[in-house]
N, C-alpha and C positions, 0 to 999 in steps of 0.2 A: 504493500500500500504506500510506503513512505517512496520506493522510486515510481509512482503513479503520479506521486503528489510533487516530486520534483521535474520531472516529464513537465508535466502541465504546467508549473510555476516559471518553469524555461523559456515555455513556448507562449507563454506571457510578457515575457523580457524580451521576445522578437519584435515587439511595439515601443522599445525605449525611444527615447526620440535619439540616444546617443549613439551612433554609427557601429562604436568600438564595442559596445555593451552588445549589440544584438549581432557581432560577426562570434563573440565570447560565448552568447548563448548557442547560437546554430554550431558551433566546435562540438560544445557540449551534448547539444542531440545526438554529432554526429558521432559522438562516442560511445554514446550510448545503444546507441545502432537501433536494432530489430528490435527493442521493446518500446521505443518510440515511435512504429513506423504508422501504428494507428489512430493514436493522438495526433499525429502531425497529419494525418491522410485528413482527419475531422476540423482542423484547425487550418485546411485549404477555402471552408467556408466562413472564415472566422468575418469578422468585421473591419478588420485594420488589414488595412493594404497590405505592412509591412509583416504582417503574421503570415499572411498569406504567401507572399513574395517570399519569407525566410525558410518555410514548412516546406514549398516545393524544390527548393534549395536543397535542404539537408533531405529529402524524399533521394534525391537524386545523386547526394553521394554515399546515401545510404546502399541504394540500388536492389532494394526490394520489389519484385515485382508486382506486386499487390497493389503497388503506386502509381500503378502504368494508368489504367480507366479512371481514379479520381483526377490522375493528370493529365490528362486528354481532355476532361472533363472542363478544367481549369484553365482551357487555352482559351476559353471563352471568358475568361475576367475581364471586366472594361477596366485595367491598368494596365496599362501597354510594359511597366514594368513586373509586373507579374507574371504576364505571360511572356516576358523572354526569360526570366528566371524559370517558369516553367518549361518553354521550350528547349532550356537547355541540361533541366534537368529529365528532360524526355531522353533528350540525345546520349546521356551518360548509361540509361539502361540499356542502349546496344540493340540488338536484333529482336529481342521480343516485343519491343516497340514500334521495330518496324512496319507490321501489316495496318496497326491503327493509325498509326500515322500518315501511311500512306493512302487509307481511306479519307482522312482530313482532307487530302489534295483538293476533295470534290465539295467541300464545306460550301453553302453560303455566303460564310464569314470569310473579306479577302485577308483581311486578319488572322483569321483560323489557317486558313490557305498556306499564308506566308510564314508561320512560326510552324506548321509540320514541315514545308520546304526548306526551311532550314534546319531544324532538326534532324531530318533524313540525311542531308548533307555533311551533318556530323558523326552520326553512324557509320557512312560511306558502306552499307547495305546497294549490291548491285540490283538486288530487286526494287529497290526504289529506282533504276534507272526511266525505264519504259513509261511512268505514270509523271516521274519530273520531266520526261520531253514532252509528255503530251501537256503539263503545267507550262513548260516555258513556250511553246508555239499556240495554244488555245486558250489560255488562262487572259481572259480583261483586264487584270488589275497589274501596273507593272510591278508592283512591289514582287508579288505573286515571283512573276515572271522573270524578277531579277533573281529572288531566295531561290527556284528552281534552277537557276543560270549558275549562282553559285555553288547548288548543292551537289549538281550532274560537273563541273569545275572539280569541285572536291573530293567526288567517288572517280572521277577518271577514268570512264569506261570510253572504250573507242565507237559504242553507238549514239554517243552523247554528239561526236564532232560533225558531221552534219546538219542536226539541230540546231546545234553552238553555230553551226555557220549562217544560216538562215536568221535566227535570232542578232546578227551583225546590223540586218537589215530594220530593226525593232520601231519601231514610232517613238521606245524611251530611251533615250541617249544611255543612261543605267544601263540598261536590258543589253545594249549594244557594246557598251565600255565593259561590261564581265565580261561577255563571251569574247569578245575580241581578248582580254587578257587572258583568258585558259588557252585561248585556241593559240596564242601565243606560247605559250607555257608548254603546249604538245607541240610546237614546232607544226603545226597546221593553217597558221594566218598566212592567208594571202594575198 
């Protein structure tokens, strides 16, 4: 009971306003590992941005899978830094992330869009290849289109450079300035 009650009193101190205080508590979650992984899963709903933003943090260096669908879940927080703290703690659980994530691709949300393309890109999973080309040449939104341009950039699969070529051509200078730099990077710019 008494580490239940320290657990919780941690993931309290994720709301200090002082920067140093709540990087000191989320250490402490993450040392605490696997018996914090479902207070912090519950504490992804909390009310404070920064509870939220810290919980998916230490979720993801924790690397529990059990954190994988509450944090899918959480890439739909309206704080844009939430959900890159989330999508990066997507990216640390590696391949069992990947098929959710790359069902994100097809989200509503271009926001949802854009943090599982990058995420995937972090994994450098080549099954995410084929669904980030079909994001970076069909995807409206360019953000979308860029986070697919880097993420297909970062897994470096050779059915990406034709895409990457095409996308040279993008309506967002972005969209055009990545791919032009990987395809550089493969010695494929021409």
């Amino acid at each position: 009971m008494e580490r239940d009650d320290n657990i919780n009193e941690l993931i309290e101190i994720l709301a200090d306003e002082d920067e140093l205080v709540r990087i000191q508590a989320s250490e402490s979650l993450e040392e605490i590992g696997e018996p914090a992984v479902c207070p912090l899963i519950e504490a992804l709903e909390h009310d404070d941005k920064n509870i939220r933003r810290y919980s998916a943090k230490v979720l993801g260096e924790i690397g529990d899978e059990r954190a994988i669908e509450p944090l899918i879940l959480n890439l739909r927080d309206g704080n844009k830094w939430v959900r890159r703290e989330t999508s990066g703690a997507l990216s640390k659980m590696g391949e069992p992330a990947t098929t959710p994530l790359i069902q994100l691709l097809e989200d509503p949300d271009w926001k949802v869009r854009g943090a599982a393309a990058w995420a995937l890109g972090r994994i450098g999973s080549k099954e995410a290849v084929d669904p980030l080309v079909k994001a970076l040449l069909e995807d409206e939104n360019g953000f979308v289109r860029s986070g697919a341009a880097n993420a297909l950039g970062s897994i470096g699969d050779e059915r990406a450079v034709e895409p990457m070529k095409k996308a040279t051509k993008d309506e967002s200078s972005y969209v055009r300035k990545v791919s032009e730099k990987y395809l550089k990077n493969w010695g494929k710019f021409e």
